[in-house]
Backbone as CSV, one residue per row, in Angstrom:
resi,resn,N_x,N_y,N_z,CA_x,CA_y,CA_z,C_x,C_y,C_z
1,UNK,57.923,62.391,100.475,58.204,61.486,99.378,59.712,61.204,99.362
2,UNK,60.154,60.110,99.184,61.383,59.400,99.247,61.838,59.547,97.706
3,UNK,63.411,59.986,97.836,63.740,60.430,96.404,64.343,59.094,96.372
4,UNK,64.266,58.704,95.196,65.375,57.142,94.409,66.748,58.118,94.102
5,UNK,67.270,56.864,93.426,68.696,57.541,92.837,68.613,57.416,91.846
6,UNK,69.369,58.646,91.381,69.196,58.470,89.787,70.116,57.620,88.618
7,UNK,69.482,56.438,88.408,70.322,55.768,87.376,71.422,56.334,86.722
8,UNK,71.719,57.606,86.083,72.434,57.849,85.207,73.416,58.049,86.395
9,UNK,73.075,58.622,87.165,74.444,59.693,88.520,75.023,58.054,88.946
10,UNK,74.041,57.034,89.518,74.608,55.690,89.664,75.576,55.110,88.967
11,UNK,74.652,55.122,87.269,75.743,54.970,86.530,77.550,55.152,86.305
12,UNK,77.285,56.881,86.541,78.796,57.484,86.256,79.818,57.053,87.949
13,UNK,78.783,56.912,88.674,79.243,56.742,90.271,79.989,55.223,89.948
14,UNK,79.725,54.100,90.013,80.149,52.898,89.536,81.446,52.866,88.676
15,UNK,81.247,53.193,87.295,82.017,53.920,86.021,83.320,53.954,87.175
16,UNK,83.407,55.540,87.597,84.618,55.925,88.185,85.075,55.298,89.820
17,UNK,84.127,54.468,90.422,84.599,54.031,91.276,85.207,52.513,90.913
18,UNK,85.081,51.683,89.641,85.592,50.822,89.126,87.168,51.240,88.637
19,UNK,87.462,52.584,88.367,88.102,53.110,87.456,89.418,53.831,88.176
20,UNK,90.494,54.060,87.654,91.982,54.914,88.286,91.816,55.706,89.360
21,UNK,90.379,56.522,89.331,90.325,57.462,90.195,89.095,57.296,91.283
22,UNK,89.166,55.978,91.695,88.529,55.567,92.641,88.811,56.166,93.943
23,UNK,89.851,56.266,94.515,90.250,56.779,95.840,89.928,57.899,95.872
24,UNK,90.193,58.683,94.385,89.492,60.346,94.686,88.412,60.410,95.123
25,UNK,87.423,59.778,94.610,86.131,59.353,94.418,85.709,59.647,95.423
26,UNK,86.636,58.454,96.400,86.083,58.076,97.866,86.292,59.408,98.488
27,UNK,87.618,59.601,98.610,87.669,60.870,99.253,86.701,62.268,99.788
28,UNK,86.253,62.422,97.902,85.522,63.190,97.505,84.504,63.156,98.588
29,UNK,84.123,61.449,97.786,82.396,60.982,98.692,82.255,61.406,100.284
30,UNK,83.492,61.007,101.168,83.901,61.489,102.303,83.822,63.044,102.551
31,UNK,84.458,63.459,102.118,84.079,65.066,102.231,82.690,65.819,102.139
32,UNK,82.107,65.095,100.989,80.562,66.155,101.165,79.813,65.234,102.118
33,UNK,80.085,64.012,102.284,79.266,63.468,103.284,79.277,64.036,104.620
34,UNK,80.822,64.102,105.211,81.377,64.869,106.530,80.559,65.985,106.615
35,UNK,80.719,66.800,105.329,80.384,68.396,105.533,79.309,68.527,105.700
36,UNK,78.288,68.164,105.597,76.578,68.081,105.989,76.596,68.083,107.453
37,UNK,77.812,66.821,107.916,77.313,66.663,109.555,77.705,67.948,109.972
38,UNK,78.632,68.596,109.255,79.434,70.085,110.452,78.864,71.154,110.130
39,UNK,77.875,70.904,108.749,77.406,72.128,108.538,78.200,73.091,107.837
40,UNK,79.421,72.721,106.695,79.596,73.847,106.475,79.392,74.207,105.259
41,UNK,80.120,75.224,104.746,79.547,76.061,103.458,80.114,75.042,101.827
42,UNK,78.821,75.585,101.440,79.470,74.670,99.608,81.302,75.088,99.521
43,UNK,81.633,74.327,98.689,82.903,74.554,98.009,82.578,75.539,97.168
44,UNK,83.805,76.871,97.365,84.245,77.762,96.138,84.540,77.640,95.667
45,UNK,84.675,78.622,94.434,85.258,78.884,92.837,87.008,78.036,93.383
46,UNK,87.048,78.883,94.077,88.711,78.906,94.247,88.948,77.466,94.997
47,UNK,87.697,76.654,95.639,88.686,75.437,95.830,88.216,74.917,95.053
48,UNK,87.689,74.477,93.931,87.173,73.285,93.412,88.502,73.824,92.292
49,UNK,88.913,74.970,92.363,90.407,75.450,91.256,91.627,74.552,91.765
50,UNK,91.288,74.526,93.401,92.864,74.780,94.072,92.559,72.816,93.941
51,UNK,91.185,72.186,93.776,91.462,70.490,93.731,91.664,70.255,92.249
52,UNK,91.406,71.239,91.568,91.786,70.799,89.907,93.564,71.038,90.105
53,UNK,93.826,72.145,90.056,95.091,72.355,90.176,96.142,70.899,90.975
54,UNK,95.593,70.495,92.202,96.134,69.359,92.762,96.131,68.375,91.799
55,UNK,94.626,68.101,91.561,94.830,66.483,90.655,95.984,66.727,89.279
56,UNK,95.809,68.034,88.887,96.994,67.836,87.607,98.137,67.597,87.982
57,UNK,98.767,68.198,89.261,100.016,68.064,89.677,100.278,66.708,90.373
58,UNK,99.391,66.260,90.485,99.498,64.471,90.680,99.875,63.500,89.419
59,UNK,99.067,63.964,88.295,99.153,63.612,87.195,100.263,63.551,86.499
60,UNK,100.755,64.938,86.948,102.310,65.038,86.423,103.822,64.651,87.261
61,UNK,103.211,63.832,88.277,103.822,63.383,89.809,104.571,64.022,90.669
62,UNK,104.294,65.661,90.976,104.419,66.559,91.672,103.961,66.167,93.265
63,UNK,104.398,65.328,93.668,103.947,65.029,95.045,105.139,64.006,95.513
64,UNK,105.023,63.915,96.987,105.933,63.255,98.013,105.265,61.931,98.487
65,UNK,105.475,61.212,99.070,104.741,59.993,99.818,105.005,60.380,101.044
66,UNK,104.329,59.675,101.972,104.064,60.044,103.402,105.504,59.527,103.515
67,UNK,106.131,58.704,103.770,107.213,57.976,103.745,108.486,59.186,103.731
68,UNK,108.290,59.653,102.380,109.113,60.834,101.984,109.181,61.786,102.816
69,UNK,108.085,62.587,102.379,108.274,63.394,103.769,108.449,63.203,105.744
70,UNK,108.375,61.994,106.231,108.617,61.664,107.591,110.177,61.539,107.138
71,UNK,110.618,60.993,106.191,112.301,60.891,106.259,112.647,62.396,105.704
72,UNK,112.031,63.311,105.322,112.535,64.634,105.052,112.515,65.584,106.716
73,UNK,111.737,65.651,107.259,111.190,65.959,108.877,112.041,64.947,110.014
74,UNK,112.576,63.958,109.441,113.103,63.317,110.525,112.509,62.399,111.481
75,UNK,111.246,61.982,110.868,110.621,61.450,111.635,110.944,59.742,111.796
C-alpha cells in the first residue's frame, strides 16, 4: 500500500519553505534524504543540540562568510 502525504506535514513543509528559513529547510531536506542512501544512523541528542546551538548563533550573527574566511586563510 502506497502511503500519501500528510496534509498537515505538507502544510508546515510549504509554511517554512515560503518563509526566512527556507535554505535551512533545504539543507535539512538534503541531509535526511542523503542519509538513507549511505545508510547512516538517526541524528543524536547531541547533534540535533549542536544544530540548535548553530541556528542561535546565526541568529545572533556569530558566523563568517565564505568570502571572509578565504581572505582570513589567504586564499
Amino acid at each position: 500500500m502506497e502511503r500519501g502525504i500528510d496534509k498537515d506535514l505538507l502544510g508546515k513543509f510549504k509554511a517554512v519553505a515560503q518563509g526566512p528559513d527556507a535554505d535551512l529547510l533545504r539543507e535539512f531536506l538534503d541531509m535526511l534524504y542523503y542519509r538513507h542512501e549511505e545508510h547512516r544512523e538517526p541524528l543524536s541528542a547531541e547533534d540535533w543540540a549542536a544544530i540548535k546551538e548553530g541556528k542561535e548563533a546565526i541568529k545572533r550573527g556569530e558566523f563568517v562568510t565564505l568570502e571572509e574566511l578565504e581572505k582570513d586563510l589567504g586564499l
